[in-house]
N, C-alpha and C positions, 0 to 999 in steps of 0.2 A: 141748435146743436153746436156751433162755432161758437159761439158765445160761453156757452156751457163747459164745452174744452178749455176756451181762453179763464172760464174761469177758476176752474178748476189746477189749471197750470200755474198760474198766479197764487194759487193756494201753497204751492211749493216754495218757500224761496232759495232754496238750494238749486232750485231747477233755472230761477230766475237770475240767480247769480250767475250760473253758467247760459244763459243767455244773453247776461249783458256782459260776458266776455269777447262770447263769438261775436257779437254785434260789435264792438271793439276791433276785433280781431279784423273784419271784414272792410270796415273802415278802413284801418290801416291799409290793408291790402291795396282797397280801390282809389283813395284822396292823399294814403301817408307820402305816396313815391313827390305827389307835385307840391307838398311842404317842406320838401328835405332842401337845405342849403347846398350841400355835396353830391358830388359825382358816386354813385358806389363804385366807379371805376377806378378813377383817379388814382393813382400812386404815387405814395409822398415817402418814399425808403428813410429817408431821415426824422420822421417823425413815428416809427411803426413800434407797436406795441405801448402806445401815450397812457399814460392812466385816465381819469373821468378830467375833463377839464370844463372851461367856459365855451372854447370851439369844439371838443367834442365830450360830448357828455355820460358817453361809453367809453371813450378813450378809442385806440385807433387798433386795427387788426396787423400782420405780419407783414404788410405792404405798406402802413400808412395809411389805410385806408379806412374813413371813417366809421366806425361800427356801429352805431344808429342808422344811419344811414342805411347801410347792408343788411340791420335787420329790419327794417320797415319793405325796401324793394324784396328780400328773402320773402315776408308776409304773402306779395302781391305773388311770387312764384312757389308758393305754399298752396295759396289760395286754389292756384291754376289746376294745379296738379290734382290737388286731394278730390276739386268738386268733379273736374272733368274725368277722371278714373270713376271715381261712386257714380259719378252717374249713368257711365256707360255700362257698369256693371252690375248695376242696380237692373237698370232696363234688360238689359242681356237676360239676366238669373231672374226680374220678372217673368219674361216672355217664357222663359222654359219651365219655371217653376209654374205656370198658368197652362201651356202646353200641357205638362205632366200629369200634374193634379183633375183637369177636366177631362181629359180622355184614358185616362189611365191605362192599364195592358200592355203591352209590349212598348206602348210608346213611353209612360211611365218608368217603367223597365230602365230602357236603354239612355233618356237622362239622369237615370238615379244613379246606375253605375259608372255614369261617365261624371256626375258629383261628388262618387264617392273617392273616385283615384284623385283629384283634383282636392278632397280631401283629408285625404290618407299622406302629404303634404302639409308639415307646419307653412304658416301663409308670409313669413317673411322667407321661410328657405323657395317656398317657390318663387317667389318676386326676385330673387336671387338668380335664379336656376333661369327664369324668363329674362333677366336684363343680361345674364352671361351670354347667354344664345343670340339675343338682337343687338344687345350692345350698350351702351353708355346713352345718357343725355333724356331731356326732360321726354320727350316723345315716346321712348324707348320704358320710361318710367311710369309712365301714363298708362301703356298697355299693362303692364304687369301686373301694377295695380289693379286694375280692372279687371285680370284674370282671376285672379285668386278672389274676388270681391263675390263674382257669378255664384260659385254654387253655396255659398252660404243663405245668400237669399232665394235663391232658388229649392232648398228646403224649406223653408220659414214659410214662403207663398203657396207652396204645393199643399204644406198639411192645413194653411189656412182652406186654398180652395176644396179642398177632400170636403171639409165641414159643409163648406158654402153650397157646394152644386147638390147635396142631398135636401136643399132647403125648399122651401112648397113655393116661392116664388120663382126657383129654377126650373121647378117642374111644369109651372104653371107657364112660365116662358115658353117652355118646350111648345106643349098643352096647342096656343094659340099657333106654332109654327115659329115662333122666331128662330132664324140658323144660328149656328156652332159660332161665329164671329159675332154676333149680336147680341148673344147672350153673356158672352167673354168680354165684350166693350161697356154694354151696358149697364151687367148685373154681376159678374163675375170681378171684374178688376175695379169698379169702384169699392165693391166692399173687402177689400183686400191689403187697399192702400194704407188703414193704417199700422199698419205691420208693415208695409215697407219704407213709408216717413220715419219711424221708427229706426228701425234699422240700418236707414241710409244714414239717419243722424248719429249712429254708434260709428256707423264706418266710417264716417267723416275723420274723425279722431283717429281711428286703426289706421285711414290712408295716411294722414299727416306721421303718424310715427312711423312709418313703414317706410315712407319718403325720406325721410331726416336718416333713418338708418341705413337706406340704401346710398343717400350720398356720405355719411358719414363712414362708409367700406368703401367709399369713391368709387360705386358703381352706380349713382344717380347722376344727381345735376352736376356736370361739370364746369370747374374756372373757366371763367373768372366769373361767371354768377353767381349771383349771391345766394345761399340756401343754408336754411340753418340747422340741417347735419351736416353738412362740410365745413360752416364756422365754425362749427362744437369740435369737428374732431380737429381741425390745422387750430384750435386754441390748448388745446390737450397740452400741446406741448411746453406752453409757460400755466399752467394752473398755480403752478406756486407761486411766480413773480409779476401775472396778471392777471387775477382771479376773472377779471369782470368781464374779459374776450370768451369764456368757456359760461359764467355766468347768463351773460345776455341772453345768447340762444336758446340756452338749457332750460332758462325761465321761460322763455317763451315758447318753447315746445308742449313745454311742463302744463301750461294755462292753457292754451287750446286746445290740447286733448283731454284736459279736465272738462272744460267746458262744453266740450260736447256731449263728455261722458251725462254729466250731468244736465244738462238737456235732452238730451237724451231719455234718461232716464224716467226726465219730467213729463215729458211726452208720453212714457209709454205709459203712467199713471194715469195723465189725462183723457189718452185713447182709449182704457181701461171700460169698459158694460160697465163692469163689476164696479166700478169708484163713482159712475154715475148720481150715488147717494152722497156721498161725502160732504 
């Protein structure tokens, strides 16, 4: 079965391209920060806004401060953010979306309408609307993401489970005695998962751009760390006289939420019954 997915995926190479981005990507994140020659701290005011040179090879940000540098540590606090929000809001909007779907009735009910006001909500104005109320800063960004993240998958997993629990091996669970949590662990949420692999891998890309945009309104990560919606937006300001300070980041935003998309994407082919043939 693993095999058959892997080979199937591999059959894509658009999908494989955007895998060996985020592979890239994650890299960076975890090995780029103890390559880098430079402090992303440092402040060197007399050398700020440098073009490409041989010491720095993006040229320097509005402090002197190296921009390679700041986008590879940026990577590692991209990294942080995007997996640790998707994941907790994956798991969250699983649980409810599995809650929902299997016992249905009033308990379905009352998570469906509380997905739906959560909803009813563009999900960068709520991330917004959640960092205004808690506040600034990577933690504060973390949650938000992860709010707005809940109930999308928490519809996804519900109309998966609706299908799943009317199937003769659920019944047949039932049948022998196995309880409500045994059936949910064992039968129910393995075969569920790939619609949430899926999914988590679309949000990966959604958190990352929703991150860069929140620090990019300077209601995310705050100076002096480095993130690159707030490189992008403090380089706004010379685009015409230092293209590559507003460049760097923007390409880099730009490639990883590609890359997911399209992983993404490739996955959901591959998890696909239906392309089983192909």
């Amino acid at each position: 079965m693993r095999q058959s997915v892997l080979k199937r995926f591999m059959k894509r190479k658009i999908a494989v391209l955007g895998a060996v981005i985020i592979v890239l990507f994650v890299f960076m994140a975890l090995v780029g920060p103890y390559l880098c020659a430079y402090d992303p701290l440092d402040i060197d005011v007399l050398n700020k806004y440098q073009s490409s040179s041989r010491e720095h090879l993006l040229g320097t940000d509005n402090l002197g401060r190296d921009t390679l540098t700041r986008l590879v540590y940026g990577a590692r606090i991209t990294f942080i953010i995007s997996v640790t929000s998707v994941f907790i809001g994956s798991l969250i909007g699983m649980i409810f979306g599995v809650i929902a779907g299997y016992f249905g009735g009033k308990t379905d009910a009352v998570i469906m309408r509380a997905t739906d006001v959560l909803l009813a909500f563009p999900g960068l104005l709520l991330a917004i609307a959640i960092v205004a109320i808690l506040g600034t800063g990577i933690i504060n960004t973390i949650i938000a993401i992860a709010i707005f993240s809940i109930p999308y998958l928490a519809r996804i997993v519900r109309g998966s489970v609706l299908t799943i629990r009317n199937s003769e091996y659920i019944h047949a669970a039932k049948v022998i005695g196995a309880s409500h949590l045994r059936t949910i662990i064992f039968h129910i949420v393995p075969n569920s998962l790939s619609q949430v692999i899926v999914n988590t891998t679309l949000n990966l890309g959604t958190a990352i751009l929703t991150s860069s945009a929140l620090s990019f309104l300077g209601l995310g990560v705050q100076p002096p760390d480095p993130e690159w919606g707030a490189m992008l937006s403090k380089a706004r300001e010379v685009m015409r006289s230092t293209p590559i300070a507003a460049l760097a980041p923007g390409i880099a935003i730009t490639l990883v939420v590609m890359g997911f998309s399209l992983m993404g994407d490739g996955l959901r082919d591959a998890l696909d019954p239906r392309s089983r043939n192909d």
